[in-house]
Predicted model as a PDB file, atoms N, CA, C, CB and O in Angstrom, pLDDT in the B-factor column:
MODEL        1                                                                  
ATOM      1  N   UNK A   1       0.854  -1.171   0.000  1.00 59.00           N  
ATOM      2  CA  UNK A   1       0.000   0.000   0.000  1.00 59.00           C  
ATOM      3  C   UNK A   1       0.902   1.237   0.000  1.00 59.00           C  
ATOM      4  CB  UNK A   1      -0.973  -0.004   1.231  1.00 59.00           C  
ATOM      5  O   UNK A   1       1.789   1.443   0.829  1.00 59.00           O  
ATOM      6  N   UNK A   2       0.589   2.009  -0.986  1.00 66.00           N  
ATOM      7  CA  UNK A   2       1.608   3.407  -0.683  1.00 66.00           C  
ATOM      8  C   UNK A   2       0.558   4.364  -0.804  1.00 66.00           C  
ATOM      9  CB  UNK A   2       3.023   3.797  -1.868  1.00 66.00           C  
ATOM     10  O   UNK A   2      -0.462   4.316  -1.492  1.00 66.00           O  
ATOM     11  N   UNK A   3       1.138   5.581   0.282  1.00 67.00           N  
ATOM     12  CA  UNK A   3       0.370   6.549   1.213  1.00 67.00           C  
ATOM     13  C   UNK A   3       0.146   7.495  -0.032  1.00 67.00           C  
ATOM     14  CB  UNK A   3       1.271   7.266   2.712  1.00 67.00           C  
ATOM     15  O   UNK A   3       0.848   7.343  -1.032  1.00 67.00           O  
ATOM     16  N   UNK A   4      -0.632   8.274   0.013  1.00 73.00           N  
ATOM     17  CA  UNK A   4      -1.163   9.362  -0.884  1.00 73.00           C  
ATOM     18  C   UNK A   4      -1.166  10.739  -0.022  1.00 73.00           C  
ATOM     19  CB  UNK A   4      -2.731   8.968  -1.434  1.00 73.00           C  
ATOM     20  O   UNK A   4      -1.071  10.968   1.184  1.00 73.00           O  
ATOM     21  N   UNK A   5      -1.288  11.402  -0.961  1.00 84.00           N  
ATOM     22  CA  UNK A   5      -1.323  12.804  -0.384  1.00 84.00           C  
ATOM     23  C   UNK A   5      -2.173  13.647  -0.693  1.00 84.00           C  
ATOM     24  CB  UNK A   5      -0.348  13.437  -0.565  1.00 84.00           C  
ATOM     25  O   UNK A   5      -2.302  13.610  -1.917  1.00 84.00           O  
ATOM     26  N   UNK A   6      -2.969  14.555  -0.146  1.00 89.00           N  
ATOM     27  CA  UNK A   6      -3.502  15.729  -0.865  1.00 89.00           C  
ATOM     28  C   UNK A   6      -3.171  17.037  -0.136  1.00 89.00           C  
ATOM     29  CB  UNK A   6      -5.029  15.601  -1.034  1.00 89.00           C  
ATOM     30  O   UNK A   6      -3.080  16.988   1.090  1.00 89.00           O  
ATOM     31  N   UNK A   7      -2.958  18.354  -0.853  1.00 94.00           N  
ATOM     32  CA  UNK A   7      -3.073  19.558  -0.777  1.00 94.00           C  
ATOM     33  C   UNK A   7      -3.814  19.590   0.781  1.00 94.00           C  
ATOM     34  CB  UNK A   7      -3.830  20.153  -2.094  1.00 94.00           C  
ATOM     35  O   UNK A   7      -4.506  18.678   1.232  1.00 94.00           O  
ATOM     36  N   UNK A   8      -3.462  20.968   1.528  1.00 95.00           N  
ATOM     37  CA  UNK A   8      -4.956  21.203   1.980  1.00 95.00           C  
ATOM     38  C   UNK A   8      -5.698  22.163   2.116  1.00 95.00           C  
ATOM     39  CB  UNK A   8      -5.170  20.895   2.896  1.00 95.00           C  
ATOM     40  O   UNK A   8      -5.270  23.190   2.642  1.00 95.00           O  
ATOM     41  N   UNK A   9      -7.154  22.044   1.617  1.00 96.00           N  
ATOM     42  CA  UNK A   9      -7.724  22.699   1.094  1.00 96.00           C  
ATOM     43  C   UNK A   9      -8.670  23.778   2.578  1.00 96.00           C  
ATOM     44  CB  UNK A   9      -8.431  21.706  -0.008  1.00 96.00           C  
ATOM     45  O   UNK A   9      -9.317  24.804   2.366  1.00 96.00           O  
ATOM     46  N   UNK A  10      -8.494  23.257   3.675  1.00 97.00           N  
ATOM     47  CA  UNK A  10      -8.882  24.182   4.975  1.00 97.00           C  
ATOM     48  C   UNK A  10      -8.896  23.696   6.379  1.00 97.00           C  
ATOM     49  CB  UNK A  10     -10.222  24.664   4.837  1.00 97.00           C  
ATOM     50  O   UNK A  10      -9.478  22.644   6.645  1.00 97.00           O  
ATOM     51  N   UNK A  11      -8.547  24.097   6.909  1.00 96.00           N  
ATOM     52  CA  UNK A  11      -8.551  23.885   8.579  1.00 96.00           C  
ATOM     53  C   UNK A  11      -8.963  24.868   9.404  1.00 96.00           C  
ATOM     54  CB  UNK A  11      -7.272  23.633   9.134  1.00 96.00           C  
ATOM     55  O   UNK A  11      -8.435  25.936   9.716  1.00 96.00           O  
ATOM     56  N   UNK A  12     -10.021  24.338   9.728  1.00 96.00           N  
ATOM     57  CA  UNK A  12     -10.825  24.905  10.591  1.00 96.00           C  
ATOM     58  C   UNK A  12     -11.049  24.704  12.469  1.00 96.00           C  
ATOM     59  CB  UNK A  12     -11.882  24.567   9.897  1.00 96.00           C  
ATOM     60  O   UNK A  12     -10.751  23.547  12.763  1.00 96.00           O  
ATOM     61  N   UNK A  13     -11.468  25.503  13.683  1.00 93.00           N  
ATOM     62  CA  UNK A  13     -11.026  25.404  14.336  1.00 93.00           C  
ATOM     63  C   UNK A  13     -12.620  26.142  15.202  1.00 93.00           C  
ATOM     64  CB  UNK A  13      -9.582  25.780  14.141  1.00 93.00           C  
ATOM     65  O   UNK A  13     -13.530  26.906  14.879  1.00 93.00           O  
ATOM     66  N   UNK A  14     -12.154  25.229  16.604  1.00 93.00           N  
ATOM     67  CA  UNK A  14     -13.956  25.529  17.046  1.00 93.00           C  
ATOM     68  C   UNK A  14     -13.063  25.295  18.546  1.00 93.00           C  
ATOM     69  CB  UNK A  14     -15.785  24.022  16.395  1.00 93.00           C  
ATOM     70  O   UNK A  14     -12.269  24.365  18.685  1.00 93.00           O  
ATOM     71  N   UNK A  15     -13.325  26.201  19.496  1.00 89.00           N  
ATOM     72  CA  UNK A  15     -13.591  25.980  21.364  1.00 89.00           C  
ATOM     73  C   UNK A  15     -14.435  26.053  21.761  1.00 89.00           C  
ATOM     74  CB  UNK A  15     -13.157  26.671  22.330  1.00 89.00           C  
ATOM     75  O   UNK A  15     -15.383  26.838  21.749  1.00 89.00           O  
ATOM     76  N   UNK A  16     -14.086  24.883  22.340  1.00 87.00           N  
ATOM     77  CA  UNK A  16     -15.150  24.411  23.132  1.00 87.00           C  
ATOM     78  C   UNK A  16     -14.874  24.026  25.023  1.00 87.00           C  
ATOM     79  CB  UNK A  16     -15.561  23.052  22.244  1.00 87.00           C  
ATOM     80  O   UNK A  16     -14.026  23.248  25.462  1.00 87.00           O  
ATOM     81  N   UNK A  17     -15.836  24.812  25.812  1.00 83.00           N  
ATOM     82  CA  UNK A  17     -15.981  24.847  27.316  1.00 83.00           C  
ATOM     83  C   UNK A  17     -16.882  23.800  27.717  1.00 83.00           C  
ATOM     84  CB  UNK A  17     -16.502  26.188  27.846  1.00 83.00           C  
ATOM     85  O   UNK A  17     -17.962  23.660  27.142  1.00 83.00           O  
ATOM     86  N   UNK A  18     -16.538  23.098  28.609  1.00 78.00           N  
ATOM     87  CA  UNK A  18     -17.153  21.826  28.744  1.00 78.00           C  
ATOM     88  C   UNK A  18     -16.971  22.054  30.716  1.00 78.00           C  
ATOM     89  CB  UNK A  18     -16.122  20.260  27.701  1.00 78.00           C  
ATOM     90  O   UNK A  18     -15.976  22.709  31.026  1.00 78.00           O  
ATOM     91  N   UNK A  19     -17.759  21.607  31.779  1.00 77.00           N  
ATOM     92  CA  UNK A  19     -17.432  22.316  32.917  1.00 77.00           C  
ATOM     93  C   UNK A  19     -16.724  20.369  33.706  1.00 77.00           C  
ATOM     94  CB  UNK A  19     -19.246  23.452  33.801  1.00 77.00           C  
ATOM     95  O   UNK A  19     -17.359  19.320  33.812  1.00 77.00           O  
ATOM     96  N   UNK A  20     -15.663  20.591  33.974  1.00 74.00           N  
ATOM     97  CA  UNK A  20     -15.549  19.419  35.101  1.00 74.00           C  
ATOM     98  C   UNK A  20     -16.431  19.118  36.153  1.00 74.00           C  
ATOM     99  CB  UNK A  20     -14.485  19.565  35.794  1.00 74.00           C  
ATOM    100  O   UNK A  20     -17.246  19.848  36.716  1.00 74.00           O  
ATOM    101  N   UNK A  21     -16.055  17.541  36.400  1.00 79.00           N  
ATOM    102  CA  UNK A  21     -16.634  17.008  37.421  1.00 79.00           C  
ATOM    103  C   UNK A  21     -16.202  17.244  38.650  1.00 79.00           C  
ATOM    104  CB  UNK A  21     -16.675  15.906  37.281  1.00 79.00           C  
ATOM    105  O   UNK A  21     -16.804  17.437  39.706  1.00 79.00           O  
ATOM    106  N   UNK A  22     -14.775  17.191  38.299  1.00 76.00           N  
ATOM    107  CA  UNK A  22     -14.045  17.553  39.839  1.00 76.00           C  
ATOM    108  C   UNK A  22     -12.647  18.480  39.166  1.00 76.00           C  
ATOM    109  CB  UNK A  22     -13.413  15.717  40.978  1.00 76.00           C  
ATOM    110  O   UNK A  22     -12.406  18.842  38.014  1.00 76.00           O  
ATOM    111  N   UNK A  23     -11.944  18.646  40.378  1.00 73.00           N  
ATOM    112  CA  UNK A  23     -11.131  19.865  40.359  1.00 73.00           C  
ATOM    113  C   UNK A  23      -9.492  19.155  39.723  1.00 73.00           C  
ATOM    114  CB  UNK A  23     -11.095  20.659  42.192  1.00 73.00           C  
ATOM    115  O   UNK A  23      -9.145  18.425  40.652  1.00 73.00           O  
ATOM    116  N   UNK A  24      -8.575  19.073  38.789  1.00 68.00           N  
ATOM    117  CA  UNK A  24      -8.062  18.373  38.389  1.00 68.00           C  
ATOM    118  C   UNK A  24      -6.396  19.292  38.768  1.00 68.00           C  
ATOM    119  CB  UNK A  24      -8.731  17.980  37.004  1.00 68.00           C  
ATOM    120  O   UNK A  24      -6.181  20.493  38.611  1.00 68.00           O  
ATOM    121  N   UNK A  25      -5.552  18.358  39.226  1.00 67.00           N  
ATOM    122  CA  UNK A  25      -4.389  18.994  39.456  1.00 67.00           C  
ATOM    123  C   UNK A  25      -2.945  18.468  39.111  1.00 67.00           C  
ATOM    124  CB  UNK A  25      -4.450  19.213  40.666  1.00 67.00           C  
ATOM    125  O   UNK A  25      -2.618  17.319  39.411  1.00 67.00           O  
ATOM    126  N   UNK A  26      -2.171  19.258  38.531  1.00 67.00           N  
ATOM    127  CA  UNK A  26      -1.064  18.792  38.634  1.00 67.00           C  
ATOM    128  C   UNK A  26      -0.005  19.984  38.450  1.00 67.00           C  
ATOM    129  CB  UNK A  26      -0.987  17.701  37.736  1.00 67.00           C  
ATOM    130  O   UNK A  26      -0.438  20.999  37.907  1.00 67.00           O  
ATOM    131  N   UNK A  27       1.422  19.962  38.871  1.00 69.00           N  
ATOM    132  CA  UNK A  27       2.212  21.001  38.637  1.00 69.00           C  
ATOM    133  C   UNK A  27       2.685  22.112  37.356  1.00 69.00           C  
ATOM    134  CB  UNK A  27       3.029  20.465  38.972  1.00 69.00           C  
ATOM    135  O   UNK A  27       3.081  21.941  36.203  1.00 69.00           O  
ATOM    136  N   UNK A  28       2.516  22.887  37.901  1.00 65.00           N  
ATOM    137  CA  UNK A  28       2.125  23.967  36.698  1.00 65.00           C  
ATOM    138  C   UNK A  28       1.480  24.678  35.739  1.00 65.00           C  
ATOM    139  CB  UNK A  28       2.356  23.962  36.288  1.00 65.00           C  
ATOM    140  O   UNK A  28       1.849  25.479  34.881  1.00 65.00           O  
ATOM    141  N   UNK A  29       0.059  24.049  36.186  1.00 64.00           N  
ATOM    142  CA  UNK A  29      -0.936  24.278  35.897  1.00 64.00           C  
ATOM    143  C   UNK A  29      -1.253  25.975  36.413  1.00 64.00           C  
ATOM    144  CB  UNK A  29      -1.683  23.139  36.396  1.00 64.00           C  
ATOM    145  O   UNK A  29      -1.221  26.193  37.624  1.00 64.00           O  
ATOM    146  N   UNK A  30      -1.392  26.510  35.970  1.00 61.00           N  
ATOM    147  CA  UNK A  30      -2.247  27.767  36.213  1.00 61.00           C  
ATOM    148  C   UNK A  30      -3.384  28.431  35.831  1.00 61.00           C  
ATOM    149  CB  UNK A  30      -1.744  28.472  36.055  1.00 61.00           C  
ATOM    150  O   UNK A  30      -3.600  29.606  36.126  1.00 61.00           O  
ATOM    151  N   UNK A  31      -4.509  27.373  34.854  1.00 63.00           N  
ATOM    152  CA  UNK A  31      -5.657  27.986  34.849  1.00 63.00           C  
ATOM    153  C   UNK A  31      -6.827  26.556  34.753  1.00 63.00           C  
ATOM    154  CB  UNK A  31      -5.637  29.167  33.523  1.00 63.00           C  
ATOM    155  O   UNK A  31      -6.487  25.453  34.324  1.00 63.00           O  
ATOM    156  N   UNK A  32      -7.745  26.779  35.082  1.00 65.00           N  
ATOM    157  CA  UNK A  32      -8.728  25.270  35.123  1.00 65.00           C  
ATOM    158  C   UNK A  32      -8.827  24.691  33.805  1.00 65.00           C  
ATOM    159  CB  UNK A  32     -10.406  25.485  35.615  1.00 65.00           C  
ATOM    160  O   UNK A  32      -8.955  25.277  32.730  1.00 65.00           O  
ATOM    161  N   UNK A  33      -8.746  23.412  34.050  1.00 69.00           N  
ATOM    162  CA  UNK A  33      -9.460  22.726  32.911  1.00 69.00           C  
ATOM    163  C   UNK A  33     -10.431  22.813  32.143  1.00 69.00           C  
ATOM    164  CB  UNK A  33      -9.706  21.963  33.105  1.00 69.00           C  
ATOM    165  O   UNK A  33     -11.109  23.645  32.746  1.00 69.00           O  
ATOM    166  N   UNK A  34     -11.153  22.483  30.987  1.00 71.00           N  
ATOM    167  CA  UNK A  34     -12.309  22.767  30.887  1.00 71.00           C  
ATOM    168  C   UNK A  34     -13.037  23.436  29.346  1.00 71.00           C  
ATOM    169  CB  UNK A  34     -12.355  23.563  31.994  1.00 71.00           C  
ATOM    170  O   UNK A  34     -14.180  23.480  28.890  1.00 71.00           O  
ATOM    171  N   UNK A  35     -11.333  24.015  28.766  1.00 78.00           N  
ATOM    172  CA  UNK A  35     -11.791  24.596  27.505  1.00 78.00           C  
ATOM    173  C   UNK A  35     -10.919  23.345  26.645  1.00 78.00           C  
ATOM    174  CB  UNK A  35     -11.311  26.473  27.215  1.00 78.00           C  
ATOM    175  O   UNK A  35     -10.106  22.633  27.234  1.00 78.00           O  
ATOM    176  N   UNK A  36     -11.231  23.194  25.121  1.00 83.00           N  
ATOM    177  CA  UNK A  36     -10.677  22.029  24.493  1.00 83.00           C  
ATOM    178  C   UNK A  36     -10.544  22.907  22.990  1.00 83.00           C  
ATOM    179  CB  UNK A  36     -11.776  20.457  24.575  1.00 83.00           C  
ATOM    180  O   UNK A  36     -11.181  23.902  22.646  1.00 83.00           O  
ATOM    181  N   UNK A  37      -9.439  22.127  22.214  1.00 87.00           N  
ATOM    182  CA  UNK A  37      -9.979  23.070  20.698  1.00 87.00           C  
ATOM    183  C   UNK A  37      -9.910  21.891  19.743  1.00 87.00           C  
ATOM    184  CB  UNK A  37      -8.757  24.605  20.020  1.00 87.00           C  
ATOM    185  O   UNK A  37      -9.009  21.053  19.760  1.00 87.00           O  
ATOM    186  N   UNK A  38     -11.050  21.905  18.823  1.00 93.00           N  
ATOM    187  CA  UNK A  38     -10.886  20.879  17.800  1.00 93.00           C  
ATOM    188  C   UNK A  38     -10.194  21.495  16.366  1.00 93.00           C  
ATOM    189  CB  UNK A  38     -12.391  20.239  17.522  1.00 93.00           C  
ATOM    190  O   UNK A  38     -10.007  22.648  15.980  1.00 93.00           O  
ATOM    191  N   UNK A  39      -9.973  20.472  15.906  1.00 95.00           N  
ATOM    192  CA  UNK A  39      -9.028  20.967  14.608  1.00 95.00           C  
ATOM    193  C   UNK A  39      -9.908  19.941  13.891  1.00 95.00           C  
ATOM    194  CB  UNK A  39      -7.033  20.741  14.570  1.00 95.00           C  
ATOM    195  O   UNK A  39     -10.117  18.825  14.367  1.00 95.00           O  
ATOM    196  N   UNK A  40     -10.693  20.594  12.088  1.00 97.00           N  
ATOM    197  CA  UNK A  40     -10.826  20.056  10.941  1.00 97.00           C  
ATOM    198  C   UNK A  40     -10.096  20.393  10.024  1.00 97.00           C  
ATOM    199  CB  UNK A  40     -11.810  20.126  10.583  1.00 97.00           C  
ATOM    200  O   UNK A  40     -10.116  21.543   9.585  1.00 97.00           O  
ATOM    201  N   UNK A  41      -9.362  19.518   9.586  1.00 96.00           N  
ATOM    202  CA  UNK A  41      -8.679  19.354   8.038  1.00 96.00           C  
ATOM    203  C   UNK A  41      -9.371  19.170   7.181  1.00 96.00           C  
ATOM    204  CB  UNK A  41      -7.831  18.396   7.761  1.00 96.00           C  
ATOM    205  O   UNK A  41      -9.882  18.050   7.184  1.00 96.00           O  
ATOM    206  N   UNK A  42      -9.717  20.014   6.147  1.00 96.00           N  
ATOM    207  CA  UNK A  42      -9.827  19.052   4.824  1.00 96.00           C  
ATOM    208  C   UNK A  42      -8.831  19.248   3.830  1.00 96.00           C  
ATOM    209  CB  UNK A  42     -11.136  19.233   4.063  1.00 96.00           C  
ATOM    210  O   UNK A  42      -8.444  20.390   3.586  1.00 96.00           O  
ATOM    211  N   UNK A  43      -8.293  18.093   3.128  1.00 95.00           N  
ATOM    212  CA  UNK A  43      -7.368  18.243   1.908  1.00 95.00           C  
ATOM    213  C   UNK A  43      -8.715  18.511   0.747  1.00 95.00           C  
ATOM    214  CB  UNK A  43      -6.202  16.600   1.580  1.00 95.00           C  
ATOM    215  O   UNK A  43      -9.944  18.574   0.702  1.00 95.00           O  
ATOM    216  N   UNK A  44      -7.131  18.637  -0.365  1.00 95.00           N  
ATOM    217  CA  UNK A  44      -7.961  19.096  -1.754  1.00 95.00           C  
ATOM    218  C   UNK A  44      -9.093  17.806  -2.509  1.00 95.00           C  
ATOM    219  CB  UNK A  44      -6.573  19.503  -3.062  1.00 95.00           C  
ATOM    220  O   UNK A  44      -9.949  18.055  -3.358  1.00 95.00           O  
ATOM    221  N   UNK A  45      -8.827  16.601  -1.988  1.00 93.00           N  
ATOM    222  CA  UNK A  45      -9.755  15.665  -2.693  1.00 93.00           C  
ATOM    223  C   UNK A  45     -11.047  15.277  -1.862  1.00 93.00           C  
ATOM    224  CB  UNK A  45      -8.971  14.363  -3.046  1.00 93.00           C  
ATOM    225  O   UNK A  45     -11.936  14.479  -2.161  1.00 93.00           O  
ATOM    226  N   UNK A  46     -10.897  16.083  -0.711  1.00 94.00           N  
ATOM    227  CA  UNK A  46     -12.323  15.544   0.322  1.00 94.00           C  
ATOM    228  C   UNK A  46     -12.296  14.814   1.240  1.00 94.00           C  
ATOM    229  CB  UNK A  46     -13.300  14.854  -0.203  1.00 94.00           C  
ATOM    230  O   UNK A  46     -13.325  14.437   1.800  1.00 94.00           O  
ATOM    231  N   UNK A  47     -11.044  14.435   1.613  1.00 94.00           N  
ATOM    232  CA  UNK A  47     -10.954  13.743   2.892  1.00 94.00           C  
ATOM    233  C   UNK A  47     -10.842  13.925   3.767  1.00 94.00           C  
ATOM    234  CB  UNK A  47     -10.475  13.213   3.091  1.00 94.00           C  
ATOM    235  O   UNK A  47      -9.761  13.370   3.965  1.00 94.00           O  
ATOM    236  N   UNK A  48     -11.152  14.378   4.758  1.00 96.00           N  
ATOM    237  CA  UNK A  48     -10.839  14.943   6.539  1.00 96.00           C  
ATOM    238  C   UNK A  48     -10.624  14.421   7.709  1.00 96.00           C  
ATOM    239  CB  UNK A  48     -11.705  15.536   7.084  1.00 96.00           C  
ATOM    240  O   UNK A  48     -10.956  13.253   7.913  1.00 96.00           O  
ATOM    241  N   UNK A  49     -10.176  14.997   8.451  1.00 95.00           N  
ATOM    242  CA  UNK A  49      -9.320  14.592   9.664  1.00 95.00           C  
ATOM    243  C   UNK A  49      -9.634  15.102  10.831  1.00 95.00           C  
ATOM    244  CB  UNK A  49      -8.028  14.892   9.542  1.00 95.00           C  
ATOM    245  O   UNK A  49     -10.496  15.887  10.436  1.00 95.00           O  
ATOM    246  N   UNK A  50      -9.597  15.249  11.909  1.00 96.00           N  
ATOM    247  CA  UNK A  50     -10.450  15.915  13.265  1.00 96.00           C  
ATOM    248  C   UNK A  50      -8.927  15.667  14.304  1.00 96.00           C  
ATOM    249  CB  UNK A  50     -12.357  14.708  13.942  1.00 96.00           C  
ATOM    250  O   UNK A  50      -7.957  15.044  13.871  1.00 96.00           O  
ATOM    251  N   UNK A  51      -8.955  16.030  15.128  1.00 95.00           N  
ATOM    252  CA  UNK A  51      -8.008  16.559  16.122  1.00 95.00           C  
ATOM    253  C   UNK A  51      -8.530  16.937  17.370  1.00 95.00           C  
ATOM    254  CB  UNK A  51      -7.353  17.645  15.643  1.00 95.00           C  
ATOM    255  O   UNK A  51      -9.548  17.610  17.206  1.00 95.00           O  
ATOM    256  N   UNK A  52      -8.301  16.809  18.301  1.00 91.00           N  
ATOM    257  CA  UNK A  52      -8.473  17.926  19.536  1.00 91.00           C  
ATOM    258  C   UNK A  52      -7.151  18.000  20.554  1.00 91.00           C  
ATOM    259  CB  UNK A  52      -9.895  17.466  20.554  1.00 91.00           C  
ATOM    260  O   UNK A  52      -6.196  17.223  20.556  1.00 91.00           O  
ATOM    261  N   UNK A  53      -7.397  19.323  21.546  1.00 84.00           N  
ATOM    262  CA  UNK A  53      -6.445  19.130  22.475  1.00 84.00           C  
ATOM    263  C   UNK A  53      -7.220  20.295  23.487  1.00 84.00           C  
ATOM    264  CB  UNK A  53      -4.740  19.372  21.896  1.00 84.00           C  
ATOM    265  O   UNK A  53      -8.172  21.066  23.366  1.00 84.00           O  
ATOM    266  N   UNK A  54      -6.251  19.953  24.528  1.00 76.00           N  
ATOM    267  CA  UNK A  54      -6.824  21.330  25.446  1.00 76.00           C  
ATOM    268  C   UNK A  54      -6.607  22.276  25.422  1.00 76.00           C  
ATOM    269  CB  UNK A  54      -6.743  21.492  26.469  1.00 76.00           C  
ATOM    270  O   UNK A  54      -5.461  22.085  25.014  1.00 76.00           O  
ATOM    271  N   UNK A  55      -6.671  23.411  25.507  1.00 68.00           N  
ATOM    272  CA  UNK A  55      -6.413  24.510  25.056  1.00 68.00           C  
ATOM    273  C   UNK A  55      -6.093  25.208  26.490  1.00 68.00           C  
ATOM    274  CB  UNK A  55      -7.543  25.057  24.125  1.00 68.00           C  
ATOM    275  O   UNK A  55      -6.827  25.740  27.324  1.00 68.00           O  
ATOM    276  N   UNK A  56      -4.854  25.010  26.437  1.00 66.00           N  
ATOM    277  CA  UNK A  56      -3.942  25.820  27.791  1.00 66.00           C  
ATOM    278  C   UNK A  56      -2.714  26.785  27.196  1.00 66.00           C  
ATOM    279  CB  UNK A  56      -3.047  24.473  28.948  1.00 66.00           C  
ATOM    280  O   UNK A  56      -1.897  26.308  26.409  1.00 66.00           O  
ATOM    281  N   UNK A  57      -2.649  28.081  27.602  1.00 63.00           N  
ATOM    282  CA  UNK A  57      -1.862  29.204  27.521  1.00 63.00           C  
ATOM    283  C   UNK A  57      -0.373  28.562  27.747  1.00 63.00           C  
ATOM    284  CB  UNK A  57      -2.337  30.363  28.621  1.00 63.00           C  
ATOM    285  O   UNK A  57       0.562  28.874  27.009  1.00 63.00           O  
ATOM    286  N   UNK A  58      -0.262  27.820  28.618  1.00 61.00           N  
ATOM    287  CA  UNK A  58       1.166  27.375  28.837  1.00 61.00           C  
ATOM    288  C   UNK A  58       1.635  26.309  27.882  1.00 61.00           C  
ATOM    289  CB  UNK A  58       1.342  26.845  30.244  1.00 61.00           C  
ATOM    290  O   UNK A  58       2.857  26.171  27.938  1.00 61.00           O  
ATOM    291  N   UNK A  59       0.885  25.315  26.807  1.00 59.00           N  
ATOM    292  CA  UNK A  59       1.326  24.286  25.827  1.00 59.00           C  
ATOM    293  C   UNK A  59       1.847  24.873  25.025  1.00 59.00           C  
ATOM    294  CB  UNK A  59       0.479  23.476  25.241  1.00 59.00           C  
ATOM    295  O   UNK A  59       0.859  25.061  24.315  1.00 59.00           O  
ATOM    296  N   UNK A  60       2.785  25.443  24.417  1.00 58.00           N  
ATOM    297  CA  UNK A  60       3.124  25.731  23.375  1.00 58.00           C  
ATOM    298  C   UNK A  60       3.702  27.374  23.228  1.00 58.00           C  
ATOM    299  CB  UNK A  60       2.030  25.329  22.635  1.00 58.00           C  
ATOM    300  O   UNK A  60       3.529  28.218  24.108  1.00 58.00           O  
ATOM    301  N   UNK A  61       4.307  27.586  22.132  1.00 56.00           N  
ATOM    302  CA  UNK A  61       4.418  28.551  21.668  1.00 56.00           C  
ATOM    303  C   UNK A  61       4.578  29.804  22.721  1.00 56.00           C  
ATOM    304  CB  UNK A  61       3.463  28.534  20.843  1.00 56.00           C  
ATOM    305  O   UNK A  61       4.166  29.307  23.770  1.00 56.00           O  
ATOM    306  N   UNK A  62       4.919  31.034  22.980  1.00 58.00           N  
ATOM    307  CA  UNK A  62       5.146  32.039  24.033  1.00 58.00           C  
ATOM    308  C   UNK A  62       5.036  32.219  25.433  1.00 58.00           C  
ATOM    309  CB  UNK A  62       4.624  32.765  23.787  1.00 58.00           C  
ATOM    310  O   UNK A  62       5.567  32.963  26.257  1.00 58.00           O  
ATOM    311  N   UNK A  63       3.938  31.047  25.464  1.00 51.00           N  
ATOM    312  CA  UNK A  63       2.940  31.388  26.620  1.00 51.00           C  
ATOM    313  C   UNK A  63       3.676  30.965  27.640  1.00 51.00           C  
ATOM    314  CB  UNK A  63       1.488  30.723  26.625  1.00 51.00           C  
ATOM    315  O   UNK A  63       2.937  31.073  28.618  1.00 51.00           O  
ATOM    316  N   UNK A  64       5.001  30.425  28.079  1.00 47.00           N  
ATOM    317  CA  UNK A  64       5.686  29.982  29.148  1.00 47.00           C  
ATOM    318  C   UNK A  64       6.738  30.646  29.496  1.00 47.00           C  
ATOM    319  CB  UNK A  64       6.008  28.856  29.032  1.00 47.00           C  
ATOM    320  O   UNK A  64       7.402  30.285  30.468  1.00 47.00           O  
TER     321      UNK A  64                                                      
ENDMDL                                                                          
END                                                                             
């Protein structure tokens, strides 16, 4: 089987607040749990892909 590829044609992006059950902890945390962000791909032939993660100020990029 060899992998194919397509272009991509948009990625799109939605947050979402969802409220916990209980209070969730671990080091270095500095803001509650609770918000999430999904990621849609679509390439150029129509196929799509979905994603999520949590959406915390400290994962990534400047915020640390």
């Amino acid at each position: 089987m060899t992998a194919r590829t397509a272009p991509i044609a948009s990625v799109e992006t939605l947050s979402v607040a969802l409220p916990t059950r209980r209070k969730h902890y671990w080091t270095g945390l500095t803001e509650s749990i609770g918000v999430y962000l999904l990621v849609k791909v679509t390439a150029a032939d129509g196929s799509v892909g979905w994603g999520e993660s949590h959406a915390l100020k400290d994962w990534g990029g400047d915020g640390g």
